[in-house]
Backbone as a chain_set.jsonl record, in Angstrom:
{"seq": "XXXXXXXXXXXXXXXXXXXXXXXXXXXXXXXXXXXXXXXXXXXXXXXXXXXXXXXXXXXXXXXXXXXXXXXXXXXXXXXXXXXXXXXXXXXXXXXXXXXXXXXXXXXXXXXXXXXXXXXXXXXXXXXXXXXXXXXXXXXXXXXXXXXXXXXXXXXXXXXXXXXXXXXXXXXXXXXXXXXXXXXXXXXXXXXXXXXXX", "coords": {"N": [[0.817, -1.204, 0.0], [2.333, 1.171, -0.047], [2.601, 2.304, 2.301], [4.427, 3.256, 5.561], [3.657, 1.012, 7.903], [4.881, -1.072, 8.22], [6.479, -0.589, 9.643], [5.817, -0.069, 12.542], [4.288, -1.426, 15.637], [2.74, -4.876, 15.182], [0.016, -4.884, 15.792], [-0.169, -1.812, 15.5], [-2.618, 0.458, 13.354], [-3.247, 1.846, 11.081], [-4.107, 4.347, 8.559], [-4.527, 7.177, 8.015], [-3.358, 9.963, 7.496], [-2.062, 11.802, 10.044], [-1.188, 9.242, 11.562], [0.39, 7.912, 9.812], [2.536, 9.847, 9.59], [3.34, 8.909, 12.432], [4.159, 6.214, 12.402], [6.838, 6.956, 10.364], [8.315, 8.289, 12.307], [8.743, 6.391, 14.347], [10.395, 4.967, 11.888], [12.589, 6.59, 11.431], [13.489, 7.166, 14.157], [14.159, 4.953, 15.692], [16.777, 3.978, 14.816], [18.598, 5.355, 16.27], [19.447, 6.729, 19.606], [18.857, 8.497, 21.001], [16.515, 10.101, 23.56], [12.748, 9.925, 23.591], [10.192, 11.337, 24.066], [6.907, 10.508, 24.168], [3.648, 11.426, 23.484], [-0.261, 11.613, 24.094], [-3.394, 10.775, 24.531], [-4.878, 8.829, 26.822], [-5.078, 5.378, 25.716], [-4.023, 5.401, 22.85], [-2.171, 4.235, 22.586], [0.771, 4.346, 22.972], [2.12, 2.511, 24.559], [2.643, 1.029, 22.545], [4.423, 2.342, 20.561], [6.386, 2.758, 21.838], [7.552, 0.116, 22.103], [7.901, -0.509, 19.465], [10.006, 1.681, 18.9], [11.798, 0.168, 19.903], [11.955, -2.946, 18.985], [12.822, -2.33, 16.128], [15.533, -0.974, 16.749], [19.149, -1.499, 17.145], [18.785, -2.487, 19.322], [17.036, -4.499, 19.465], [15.31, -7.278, 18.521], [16.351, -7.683, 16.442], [18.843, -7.099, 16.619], [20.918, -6.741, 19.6], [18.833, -8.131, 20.881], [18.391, -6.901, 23.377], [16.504, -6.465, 26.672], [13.229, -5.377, 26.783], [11.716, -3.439, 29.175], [9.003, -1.726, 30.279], [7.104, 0.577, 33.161], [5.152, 1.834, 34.949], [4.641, 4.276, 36.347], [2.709, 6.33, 37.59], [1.471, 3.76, 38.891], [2.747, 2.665, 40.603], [3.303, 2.756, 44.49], [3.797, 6.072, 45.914], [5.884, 5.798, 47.64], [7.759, 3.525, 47.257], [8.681, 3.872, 44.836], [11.221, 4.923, 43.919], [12.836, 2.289, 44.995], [12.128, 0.267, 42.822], [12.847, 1.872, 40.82], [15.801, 1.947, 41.251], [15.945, 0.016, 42.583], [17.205, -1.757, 45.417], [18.912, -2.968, 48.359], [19.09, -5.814, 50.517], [17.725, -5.53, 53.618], [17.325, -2.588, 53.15], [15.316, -1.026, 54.059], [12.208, -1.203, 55.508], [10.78, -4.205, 55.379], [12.315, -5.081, 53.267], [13.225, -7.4, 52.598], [15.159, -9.001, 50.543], [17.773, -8.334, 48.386], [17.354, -6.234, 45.677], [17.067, -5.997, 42.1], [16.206, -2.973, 40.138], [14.648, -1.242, 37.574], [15.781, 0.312, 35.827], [18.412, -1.127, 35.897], [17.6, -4.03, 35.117], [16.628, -3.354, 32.332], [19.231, -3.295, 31.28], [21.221, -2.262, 28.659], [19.099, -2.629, 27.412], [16.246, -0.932, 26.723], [14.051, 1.154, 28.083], [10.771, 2.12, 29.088], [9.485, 4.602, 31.041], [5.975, 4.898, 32.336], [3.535, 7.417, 32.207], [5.469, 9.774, 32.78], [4.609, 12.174, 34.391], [3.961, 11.532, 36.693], [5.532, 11.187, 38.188], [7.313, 11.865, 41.791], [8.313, 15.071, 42.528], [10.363, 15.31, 43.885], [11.497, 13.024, 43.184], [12.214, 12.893, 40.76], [14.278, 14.812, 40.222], [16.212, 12.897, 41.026], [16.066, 11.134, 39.233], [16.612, 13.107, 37.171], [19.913, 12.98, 37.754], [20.935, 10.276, 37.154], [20.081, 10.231, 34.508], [22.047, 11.73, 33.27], [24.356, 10.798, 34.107], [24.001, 8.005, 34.119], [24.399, 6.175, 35.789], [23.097, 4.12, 38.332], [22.203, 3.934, 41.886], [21.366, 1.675, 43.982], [18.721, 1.594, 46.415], [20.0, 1.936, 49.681], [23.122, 1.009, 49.176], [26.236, 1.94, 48.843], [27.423, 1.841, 46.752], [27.759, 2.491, 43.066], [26.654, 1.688, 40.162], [26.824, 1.174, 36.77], [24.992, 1.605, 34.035], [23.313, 0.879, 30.607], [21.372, 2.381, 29.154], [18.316, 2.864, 26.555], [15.847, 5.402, 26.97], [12.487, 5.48, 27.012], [9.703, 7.839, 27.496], [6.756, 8.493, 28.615], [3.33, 9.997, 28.23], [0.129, 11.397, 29.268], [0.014, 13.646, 29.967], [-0.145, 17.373, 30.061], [2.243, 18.437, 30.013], [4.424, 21.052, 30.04], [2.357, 23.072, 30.821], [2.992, 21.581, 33.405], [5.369, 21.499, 33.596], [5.187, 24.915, 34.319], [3.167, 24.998, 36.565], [5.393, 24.002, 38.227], [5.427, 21.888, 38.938], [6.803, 19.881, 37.534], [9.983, 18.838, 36.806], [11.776, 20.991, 34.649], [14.397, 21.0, 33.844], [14.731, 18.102, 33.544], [12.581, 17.548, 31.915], [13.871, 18.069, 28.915], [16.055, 16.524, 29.53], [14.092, 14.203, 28.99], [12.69, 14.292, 26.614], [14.619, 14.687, 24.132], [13.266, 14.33, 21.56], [9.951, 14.551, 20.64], [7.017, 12.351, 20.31], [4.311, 12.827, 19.14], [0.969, 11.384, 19.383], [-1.831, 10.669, 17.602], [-5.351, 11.894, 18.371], [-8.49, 9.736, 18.09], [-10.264, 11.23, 16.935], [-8.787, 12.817, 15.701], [-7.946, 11.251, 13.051], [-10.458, 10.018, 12.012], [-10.766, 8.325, 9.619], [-9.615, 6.377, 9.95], [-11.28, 4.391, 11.467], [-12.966, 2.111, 10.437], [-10.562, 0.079, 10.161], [-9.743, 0.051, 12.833]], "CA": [[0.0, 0.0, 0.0], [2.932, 2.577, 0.127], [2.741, 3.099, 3.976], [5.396, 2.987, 6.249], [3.388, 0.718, 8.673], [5.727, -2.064, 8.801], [7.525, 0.061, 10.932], [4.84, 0.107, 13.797], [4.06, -2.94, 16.615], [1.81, -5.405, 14.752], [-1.25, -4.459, 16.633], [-0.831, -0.668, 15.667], [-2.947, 0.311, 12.363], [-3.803, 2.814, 10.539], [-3.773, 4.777, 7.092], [-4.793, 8.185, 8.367], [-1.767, 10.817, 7.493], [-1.371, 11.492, 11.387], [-0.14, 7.813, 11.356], [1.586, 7.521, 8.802], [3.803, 10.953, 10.517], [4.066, 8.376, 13.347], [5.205, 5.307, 11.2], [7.76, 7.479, 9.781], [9.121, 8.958, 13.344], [9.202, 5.226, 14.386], [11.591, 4.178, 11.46], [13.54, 7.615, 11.872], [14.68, 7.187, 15.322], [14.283, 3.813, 16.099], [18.218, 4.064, 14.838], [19.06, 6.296, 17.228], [19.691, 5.99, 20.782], [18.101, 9.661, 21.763], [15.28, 9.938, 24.205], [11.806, 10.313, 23.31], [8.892, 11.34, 24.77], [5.556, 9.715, 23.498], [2.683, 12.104, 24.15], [-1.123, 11.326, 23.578], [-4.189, 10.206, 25.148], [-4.667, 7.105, 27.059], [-5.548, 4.271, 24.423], [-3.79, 5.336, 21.832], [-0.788, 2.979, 21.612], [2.205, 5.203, 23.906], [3.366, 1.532, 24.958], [3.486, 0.169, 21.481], [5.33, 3.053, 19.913], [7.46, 2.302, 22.561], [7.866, -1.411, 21.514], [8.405, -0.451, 17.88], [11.281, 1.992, 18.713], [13.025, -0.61, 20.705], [12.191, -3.539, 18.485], [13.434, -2.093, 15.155], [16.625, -0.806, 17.0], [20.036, -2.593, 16.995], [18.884, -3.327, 21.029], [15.682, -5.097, 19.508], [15.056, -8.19, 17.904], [17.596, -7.914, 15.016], [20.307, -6.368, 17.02], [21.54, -7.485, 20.884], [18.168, -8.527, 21.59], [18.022, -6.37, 24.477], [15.333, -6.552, 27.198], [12.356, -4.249, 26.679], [11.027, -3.061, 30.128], [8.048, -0.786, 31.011], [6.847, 0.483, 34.19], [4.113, 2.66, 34.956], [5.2, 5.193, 37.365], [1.66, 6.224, 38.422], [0.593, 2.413, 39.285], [3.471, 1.758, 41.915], [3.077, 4.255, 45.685], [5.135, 6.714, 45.894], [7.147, 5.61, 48.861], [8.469, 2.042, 46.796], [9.011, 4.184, 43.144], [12.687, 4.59, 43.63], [13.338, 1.08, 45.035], [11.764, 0.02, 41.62], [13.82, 2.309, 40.054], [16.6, 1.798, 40.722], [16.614, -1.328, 43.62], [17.733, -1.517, 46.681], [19.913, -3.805, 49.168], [18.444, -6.524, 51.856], [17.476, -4.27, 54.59], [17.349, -1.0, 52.737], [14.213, -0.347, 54.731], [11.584, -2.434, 56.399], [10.176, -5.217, 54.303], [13.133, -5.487, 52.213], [14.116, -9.012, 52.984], [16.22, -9.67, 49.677], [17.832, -7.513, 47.839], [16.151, -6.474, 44.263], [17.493, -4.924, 41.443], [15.605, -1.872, 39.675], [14.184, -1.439, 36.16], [17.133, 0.542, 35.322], [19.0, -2.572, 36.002], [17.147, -4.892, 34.465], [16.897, -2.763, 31.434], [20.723, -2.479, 30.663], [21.489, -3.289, 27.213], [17.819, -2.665, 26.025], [15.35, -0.106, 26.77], [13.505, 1.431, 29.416], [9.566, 2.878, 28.974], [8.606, 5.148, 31.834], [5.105, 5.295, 31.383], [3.132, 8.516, 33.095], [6.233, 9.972, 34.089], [4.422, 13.359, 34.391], [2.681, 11.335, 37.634], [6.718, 11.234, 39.277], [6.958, 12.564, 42.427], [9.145, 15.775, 42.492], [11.604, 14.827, 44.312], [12.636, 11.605, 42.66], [12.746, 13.413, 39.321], [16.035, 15.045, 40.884], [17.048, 11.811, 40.749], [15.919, 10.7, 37.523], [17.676, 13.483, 35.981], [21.181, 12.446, 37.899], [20.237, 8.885, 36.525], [20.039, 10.401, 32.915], [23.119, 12.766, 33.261], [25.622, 9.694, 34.74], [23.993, 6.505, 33.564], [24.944, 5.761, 37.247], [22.449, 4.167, 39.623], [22.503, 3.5, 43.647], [20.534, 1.314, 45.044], [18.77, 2.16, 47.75], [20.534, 0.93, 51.139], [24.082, 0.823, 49.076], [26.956, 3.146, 48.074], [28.01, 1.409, 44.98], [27.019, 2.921, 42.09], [26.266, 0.659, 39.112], [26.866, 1.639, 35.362], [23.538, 1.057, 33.089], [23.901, 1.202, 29.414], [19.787, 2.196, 28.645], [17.355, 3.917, 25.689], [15.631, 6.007, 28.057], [11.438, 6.471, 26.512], [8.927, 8.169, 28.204], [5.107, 8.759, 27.707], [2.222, 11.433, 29.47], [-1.44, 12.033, 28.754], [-0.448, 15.182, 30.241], [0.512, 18.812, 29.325], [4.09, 18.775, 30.847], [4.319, 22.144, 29.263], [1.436, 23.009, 32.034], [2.917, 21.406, 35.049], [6.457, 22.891, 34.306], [5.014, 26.421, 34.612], [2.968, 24.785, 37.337], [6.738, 23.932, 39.293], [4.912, 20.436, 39.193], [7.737, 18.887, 36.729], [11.369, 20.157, 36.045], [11.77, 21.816, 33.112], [15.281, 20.456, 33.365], [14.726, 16.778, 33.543], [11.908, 17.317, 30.64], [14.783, 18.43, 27.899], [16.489, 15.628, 28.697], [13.526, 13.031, 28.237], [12.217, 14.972, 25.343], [15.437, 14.818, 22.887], [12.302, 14.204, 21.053], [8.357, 14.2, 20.949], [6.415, 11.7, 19.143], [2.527, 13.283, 19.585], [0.111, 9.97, 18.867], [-3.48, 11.55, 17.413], [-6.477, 11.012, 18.942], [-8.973, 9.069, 17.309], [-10.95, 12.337, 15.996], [-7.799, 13.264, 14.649], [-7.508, 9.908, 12.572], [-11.624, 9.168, 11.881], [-10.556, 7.569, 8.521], [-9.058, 4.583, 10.65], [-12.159, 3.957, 12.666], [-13.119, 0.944, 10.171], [-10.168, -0.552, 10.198], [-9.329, -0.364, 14.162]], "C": [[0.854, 1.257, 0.0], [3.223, 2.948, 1.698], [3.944, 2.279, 4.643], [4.863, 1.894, 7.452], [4.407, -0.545, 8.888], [6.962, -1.678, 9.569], [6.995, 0.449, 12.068], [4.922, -1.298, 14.336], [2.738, -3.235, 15.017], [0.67, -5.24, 15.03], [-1.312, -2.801, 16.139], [-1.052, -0.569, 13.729], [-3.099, 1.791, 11.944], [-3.075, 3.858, 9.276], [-3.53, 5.974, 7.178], [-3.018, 9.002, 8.038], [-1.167, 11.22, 8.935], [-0.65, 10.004, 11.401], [0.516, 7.783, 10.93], [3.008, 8.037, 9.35], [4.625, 9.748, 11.803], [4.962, 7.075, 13.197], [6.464, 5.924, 11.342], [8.935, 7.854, 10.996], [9.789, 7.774, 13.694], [10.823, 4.973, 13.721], [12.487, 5.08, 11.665], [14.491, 7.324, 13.149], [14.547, 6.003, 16.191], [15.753, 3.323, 15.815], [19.245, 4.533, 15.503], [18.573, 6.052, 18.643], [18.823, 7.692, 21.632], [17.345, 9.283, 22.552], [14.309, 10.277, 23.702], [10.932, 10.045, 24.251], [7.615, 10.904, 24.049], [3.947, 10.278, 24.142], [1.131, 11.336, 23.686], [-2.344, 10.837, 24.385], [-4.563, 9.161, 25.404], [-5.566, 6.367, 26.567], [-5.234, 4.635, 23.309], [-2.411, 4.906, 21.222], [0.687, 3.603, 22.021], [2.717, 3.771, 23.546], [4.003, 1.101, 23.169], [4.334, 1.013, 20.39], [6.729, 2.655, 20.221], [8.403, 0.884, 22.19], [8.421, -1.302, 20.783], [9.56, 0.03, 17.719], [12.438, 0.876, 19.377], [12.918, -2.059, 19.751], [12.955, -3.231, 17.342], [15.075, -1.617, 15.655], [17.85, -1.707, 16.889], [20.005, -2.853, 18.56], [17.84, -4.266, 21.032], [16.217, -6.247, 18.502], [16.16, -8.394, 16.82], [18.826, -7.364, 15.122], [21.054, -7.169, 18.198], [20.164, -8.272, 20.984], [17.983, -8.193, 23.315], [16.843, -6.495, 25.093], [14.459, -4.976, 26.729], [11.366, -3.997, 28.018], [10.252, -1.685, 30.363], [7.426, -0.914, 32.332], [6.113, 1.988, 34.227], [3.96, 3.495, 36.082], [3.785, 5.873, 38.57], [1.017, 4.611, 38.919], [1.353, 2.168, 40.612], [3.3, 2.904, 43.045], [4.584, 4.664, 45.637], [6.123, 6.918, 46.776], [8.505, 4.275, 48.396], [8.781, 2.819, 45.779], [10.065, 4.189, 43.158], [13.752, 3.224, 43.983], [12.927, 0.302, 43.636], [12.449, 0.53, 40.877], [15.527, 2.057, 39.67], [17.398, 0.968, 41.658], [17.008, -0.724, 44.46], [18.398, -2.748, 47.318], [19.032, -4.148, 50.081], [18.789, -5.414, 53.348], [17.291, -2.895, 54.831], [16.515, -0.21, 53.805], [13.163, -1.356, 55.094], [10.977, -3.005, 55.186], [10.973, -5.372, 53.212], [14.01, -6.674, 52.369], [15.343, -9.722, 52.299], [16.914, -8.261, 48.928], [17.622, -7.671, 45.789], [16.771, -5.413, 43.613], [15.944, -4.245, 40.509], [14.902, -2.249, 38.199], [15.407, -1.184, 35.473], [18.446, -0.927, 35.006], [18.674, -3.934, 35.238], [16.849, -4.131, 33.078], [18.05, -2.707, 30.804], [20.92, -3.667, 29.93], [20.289, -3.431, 26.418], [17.429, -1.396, 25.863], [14.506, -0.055, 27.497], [12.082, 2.526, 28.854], [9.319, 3.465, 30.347], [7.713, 5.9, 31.551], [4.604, 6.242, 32.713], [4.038, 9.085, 33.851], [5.911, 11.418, 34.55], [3.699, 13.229, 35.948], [4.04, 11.113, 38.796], [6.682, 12.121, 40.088], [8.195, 13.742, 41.913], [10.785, 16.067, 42.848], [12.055, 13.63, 43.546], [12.786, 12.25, 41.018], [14.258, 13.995, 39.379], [16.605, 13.55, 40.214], [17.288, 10.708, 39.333], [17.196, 11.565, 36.762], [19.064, 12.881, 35.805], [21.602, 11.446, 36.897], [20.726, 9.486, 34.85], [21.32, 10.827, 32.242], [24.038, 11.997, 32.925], [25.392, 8.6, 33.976], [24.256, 5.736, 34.389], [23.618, 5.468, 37.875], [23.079, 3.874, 40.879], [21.575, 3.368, 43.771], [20.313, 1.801, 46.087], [19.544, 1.218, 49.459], [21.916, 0.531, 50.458], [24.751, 2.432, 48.638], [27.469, 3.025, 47.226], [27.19, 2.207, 44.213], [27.53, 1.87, 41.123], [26.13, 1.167, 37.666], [25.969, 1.347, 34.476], [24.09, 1.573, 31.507], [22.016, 1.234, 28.842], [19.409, 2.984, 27.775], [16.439, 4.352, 26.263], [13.951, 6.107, 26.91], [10.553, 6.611, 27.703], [7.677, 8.415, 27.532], [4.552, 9.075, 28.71], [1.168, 11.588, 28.106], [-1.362, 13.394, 28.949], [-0.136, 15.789, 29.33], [1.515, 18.71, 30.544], [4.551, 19.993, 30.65], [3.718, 22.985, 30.26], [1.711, 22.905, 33.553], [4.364, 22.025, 35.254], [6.02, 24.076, 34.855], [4.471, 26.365, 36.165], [3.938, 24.162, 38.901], [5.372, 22.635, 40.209], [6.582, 18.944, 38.27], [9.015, 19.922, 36.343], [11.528, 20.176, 35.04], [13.191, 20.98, 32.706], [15.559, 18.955, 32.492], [13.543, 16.826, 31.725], [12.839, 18.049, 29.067], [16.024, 17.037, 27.812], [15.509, 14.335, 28.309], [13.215, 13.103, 26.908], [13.155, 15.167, 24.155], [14.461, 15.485, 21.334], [11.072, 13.378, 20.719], [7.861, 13.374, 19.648], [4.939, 12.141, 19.626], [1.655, 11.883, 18.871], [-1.677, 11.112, 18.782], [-4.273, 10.791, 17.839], [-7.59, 10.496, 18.05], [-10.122, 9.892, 16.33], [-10.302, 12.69, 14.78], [-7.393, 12.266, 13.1], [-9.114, 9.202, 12.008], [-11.374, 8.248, 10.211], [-10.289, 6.201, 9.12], [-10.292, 3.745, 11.351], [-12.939, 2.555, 11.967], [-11.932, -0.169, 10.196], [-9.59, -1.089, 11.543], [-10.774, -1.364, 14.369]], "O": [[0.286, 2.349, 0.04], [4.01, 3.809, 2.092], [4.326, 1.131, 4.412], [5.799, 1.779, 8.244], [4.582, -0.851, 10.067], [7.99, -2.244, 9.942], [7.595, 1.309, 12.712], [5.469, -2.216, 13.725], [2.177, -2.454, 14.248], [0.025, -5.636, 14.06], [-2.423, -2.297, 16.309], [-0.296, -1.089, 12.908], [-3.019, 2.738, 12.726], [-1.874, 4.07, 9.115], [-2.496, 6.349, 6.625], [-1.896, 8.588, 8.333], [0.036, 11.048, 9.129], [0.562, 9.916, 11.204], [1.609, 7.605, 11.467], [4.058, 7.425, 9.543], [5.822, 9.649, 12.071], [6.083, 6.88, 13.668], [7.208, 5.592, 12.264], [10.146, 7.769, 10.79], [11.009, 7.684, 13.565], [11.899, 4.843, 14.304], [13.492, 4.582, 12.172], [15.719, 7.262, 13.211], [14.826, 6.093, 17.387], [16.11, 2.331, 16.45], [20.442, 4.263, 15.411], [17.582, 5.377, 18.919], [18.334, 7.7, 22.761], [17.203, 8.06, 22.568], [14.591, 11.254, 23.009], [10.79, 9.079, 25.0], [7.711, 11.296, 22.887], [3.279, 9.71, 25.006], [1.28, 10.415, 22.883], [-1.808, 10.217, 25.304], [-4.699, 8.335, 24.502], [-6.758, 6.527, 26.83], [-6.046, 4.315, 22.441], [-1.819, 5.049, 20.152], [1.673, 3.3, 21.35], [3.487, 3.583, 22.604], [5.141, 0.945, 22.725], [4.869, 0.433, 19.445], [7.716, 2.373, 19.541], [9.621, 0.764, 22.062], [9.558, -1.771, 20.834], [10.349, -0.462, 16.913], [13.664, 0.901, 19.269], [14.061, -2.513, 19.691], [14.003, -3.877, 17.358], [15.93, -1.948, 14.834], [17.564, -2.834, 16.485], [20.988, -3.351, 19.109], [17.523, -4.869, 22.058], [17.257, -6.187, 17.847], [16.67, -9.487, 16.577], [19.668, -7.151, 14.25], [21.74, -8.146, 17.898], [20.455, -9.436, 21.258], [17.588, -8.947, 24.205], [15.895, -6.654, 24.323], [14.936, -3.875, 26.452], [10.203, -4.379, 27.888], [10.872, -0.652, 30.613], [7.159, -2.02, 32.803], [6.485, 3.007, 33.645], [2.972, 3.292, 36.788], [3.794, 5.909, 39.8], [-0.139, 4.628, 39.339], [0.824, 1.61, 41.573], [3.15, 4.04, 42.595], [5.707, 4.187, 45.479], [6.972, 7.809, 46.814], [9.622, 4.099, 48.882], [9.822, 2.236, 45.476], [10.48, 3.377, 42.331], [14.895, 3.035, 43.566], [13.813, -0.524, 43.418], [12.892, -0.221, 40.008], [16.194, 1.997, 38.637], [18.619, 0.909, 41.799], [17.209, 0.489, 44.524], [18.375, -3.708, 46.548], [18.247, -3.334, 50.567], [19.774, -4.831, 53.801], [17.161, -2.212, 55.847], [16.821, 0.869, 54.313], [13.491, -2.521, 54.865], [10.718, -2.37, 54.164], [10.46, -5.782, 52.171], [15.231, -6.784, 52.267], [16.163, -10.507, 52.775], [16.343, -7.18, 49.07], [17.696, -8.61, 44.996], [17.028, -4.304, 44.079], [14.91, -4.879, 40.3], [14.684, -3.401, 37.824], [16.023, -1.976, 34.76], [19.04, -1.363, 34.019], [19.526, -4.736, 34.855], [16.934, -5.157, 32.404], [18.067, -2.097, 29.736], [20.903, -4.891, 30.053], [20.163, -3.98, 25.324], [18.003, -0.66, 25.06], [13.958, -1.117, 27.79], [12.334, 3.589, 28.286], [8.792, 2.59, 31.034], [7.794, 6.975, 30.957], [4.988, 6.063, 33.869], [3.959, 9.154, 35.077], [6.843, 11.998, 35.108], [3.089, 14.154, 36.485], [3.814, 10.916, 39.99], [6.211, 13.205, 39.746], [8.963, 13.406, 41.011], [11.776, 16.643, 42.401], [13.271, 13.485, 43.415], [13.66, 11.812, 40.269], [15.192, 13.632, 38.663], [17.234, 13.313, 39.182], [18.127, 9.985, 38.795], [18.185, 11.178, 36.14], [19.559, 12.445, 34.766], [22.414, 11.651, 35.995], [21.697, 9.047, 34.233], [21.689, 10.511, 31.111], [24.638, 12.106, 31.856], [26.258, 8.143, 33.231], [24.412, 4.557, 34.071], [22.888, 6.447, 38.026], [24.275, 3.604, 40.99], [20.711, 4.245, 43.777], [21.148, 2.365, 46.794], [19.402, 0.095, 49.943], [22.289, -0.491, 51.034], [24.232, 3.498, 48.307], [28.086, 3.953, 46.703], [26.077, 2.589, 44.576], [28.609, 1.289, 41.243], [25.023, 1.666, 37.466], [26.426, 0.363, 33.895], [24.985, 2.385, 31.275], [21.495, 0.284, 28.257], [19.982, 4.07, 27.86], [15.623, 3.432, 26.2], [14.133, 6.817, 25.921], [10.538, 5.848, 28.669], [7.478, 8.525, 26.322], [4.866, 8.753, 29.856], [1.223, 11.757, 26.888], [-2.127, 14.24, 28.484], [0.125, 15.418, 28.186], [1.374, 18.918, 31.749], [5.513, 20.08, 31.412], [4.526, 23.79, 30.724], [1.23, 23.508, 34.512], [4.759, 22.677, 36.221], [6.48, 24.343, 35.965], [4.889, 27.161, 37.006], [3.542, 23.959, 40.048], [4.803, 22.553, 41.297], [6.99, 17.799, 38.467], [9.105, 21.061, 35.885], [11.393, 19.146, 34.379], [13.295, 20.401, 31.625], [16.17, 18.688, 31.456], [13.817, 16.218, 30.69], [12.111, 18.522, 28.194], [16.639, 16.607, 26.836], [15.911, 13.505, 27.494], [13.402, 12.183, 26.113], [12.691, 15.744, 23.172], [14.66, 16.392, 20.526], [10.975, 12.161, 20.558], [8.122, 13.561, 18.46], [4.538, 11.611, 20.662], [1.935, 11.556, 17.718], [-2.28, 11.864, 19.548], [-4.268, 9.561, 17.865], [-7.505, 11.06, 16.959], [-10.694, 9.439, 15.338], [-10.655, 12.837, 13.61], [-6.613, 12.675, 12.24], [-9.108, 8.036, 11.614], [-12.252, 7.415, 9.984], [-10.752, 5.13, 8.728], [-10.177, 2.572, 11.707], [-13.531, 1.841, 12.776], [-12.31, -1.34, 10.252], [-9.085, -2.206, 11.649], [-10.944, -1.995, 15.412]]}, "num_chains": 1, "name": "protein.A"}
């Protein structure tokens, strides 16, 4: 048919010229190791953009075969998000019986989705950025630091744009997730597709 879709997850469809734009971003920087942010309203396919840039990459399927981990930053409380992040050591803190490595960690050598990270608390974004800066984590409850080798994407229903001004999200940390934005249209934007979804 001409369309770039064989450069999307198998599951994502559509003919619509918004698509296609996102196709195209797909095969663009699915070569590249930048960060992207993945904006759009929830149900319209953030994770599997996500998928697509990390499968077509040389960390996906036809390259190292790197792991592909997502984690949904609003789903976990926000007292455990940085032991998830980036682990911690047996005894870090109460109920830590073993010690557990992070996403970051389990990510290295693929690719890392943090999804809703517009729902991070304020404080651990500090630490995100560090994280982004170094490529360095620390567990929590150690003083090693640990070298990660990750493709950093992110994805928000929000306006981040909104909660910077609102000194809800750092402006800093969102320049480096944002290398660059992939916007996903909403399904108004796209009614040509609505027979074939």
């Amino acid at each position: 048919s001409g369309s770039d879709q064989g450069l999307a997850a198998p599951e994502m469809l559509g003919q619509a010229p918004a698509m296609q734009d996102v196709f195209r971003a797909i095969g663009r920087l699915s070569q590249s190791n930048v960060t992207v942010l993945i904006t759009g309203e929830s149900g319209t396919g953030k994770e599997l953009v996500a998928r697509a840039l990390h499968r077509h990459s040389p960390r996906g399927e036809l390259g190292t075969k790197g792991p592909f981990i997502a984690i949904n930053t609003a789903a976990i409380p926000k007292d455990l998000l940085e032991s998830e992040l980036f682990g911690h050591t047996k005894g870090a803190y109460t109920g830590a019986v073993d010690a557990q490595k992070g996403v970051f960690e389990l990510a290295n050598g693929g690719t890392l989705l943090l999804d809703e990270i517009a729902e991070m608390p304020y404080i651990l974004q500090s630490k995100l950025l560090r994280v982004i800066e170094t490529w360095e984590i620390k567990p929590l409850g150690s003083d090693k630091v640990k070298k990660v080798d990750v493709r950093l994407l992110s994805a928000t229903n929000r306006n981040i744009s909104e909660m910077i001004e609102d000194k809800k999200f750092r402006e800093d940390l969102f320049y480096r997730i944002a290398t660059v934005t992939i916007s996903l249209p909403s399904l108004d934007d796209r009614k040509e597709d609505i027979p074939i979804l």
